[in-house]
C-alpha positions as CSV (number, residue, x, y, z in Angstrom):
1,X,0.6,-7.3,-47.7
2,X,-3.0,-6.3,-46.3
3,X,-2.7,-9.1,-44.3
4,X,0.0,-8.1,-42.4
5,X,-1.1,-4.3,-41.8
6,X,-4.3,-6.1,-40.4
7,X,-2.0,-8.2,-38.0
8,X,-0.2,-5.4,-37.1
9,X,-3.0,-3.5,-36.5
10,X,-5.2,-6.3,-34.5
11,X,-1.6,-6.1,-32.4
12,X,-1.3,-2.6,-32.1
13,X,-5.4,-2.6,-30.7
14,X,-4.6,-5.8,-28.5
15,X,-1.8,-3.7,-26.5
16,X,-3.7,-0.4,-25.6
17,X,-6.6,-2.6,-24.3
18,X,-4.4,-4.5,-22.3
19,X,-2.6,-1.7,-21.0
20,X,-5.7,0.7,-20.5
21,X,-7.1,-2.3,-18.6
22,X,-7.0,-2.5,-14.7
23,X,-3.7,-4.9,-13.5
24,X,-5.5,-7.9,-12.6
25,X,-3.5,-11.4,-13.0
26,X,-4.6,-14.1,-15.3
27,X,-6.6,-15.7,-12.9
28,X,-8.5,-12.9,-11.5
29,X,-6.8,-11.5,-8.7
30,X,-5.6,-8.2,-8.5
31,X,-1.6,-7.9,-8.8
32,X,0.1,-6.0,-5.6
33,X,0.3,-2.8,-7.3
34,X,-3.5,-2.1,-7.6
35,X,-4.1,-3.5,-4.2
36,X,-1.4,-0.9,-3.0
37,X,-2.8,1.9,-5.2
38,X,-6.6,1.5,-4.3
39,X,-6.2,0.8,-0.5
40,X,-3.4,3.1,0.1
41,X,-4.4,6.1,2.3
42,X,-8.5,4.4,2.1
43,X,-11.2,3.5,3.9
44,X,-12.9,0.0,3.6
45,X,-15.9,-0.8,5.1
46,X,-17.7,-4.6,4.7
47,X,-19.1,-7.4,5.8
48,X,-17.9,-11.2,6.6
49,X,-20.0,-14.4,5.5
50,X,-21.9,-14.3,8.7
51,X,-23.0,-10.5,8.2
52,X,-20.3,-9.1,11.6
53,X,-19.7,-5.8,10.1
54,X,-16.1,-4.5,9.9
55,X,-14.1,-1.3,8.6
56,X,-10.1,-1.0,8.1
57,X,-8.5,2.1,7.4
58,X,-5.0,1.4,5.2
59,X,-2.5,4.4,6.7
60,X,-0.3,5.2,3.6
61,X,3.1,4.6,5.5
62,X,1.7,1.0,5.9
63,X,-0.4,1.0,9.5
64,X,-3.8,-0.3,9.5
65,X,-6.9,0.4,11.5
66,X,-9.3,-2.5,12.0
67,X,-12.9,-1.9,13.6
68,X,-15.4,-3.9,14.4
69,X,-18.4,-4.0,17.1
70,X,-17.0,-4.3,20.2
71,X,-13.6,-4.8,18.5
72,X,-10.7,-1.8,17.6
73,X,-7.4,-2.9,16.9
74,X,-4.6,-2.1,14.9
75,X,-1.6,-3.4,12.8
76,X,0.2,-3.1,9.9
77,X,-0.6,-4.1,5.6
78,X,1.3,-4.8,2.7
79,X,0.3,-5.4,-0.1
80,X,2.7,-8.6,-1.5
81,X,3.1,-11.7,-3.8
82,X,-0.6,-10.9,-4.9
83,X,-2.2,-10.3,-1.3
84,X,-3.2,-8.0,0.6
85,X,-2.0,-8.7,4.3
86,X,-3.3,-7.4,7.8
87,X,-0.8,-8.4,10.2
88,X,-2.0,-7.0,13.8
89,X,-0.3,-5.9,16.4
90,X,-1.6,-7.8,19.8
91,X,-4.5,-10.0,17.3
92,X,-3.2,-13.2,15.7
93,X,-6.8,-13.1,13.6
94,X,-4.7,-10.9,10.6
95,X,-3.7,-12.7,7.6
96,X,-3.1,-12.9,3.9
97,X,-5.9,-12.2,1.3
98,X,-6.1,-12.6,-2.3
99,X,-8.3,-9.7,-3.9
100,X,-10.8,-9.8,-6.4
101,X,-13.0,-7.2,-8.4
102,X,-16.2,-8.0,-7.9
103,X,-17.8,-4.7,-9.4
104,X,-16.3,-1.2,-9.8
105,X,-16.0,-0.6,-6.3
106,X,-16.9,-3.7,-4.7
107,X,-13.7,-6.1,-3.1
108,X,-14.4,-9.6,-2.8
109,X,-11.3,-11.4,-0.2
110,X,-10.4,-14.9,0.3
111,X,-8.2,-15.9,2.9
112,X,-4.7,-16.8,1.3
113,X,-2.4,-17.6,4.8
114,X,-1.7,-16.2,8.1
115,X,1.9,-14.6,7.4
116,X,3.2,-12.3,4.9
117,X,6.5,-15.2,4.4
118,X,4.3,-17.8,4.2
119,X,2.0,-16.0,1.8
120,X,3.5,-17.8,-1.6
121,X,4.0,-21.0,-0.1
122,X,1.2,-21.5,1.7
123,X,-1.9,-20.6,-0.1
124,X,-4.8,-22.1,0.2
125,X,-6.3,-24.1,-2.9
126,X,-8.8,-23.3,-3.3
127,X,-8.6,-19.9,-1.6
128,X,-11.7,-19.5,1.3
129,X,-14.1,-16.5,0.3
130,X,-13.7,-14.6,3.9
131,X,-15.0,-11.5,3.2
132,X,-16.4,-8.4,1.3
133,X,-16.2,-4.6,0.9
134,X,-16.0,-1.2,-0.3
135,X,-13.7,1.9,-0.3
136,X,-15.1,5.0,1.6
137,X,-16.1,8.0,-0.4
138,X,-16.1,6.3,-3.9
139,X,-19.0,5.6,-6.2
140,X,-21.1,2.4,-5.0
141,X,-20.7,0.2,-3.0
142,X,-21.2,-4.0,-3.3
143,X,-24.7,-5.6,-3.6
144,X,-26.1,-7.5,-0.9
145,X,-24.7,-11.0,-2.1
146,X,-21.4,-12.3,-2.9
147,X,-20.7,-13.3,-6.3
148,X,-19.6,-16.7,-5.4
């Protein structure tokens, strides 16, 4: 009998963790809900692999403000089947981007595919590290070097 209120409770403990825990899939990605409720209505600001500094800002009824030196242009996100997408307006660059935690409020994105339809089909394996950042305003930001 002890054995079994030390299962239940070992159950019980294994539940509030994983629902006090952020919604991150399996395999390390963040699910579309986080990526909707952390970049809704926020300002990233981070670097590519070659250093090019950029900044988006994610409107809350789904626009998106892209800036870069030299570079303003804008579009719309989503945040679906696990990605965070940034289809622009006159810009084919936009895309599909898996999201991963790489510290409290550091982003780490890898390029997933160039549509929001094509986003579960056509994923790249292994996905391409393309980028990294951090939301505006919030506590700090990424170190200087990727985690991968």
């Amino acid at each position: 009998m002890t054995g079994c209120r030390t299962c239940a409770a070992r159950t019980a403990l294994i539940a509030i963790v994983a629902l006090s825990s952020p919604t991150q899939a399996a395999d390390g990605w963040l699910a579309s809900g986080e990526i909707a409720s952390l970049f809704s209505g926020a300002m990233l600001r981070g670097n590519y692999a070659n250093g090019r500094e950029f900044s988006e800002y994610y409107h809350s009824n789904g626009r998106v403000e892209y800036s870069e030196p030299g570079l303003t242009t804008a579009g719309r996100w989503s945040a679906t089947t696990g990605a965070l997408c940034t289809i622009y307006d006159a810009d084919p660059s936009g895309g599909c981007f898996l999201v991963m935690r790489a510290s409290e409020n550091c982003y780490e994105f890898y390029f997933s595919s160039r549509t929001e339809a094509r986003a579960p089909e056509d994923r790249v394996e292994p996905p391409a590290w393309t980028a990294r950042g951090s939301l505006a305003g919030r506590s700090a930001g990424c170190a200087d070097a990727a985690s991968v």
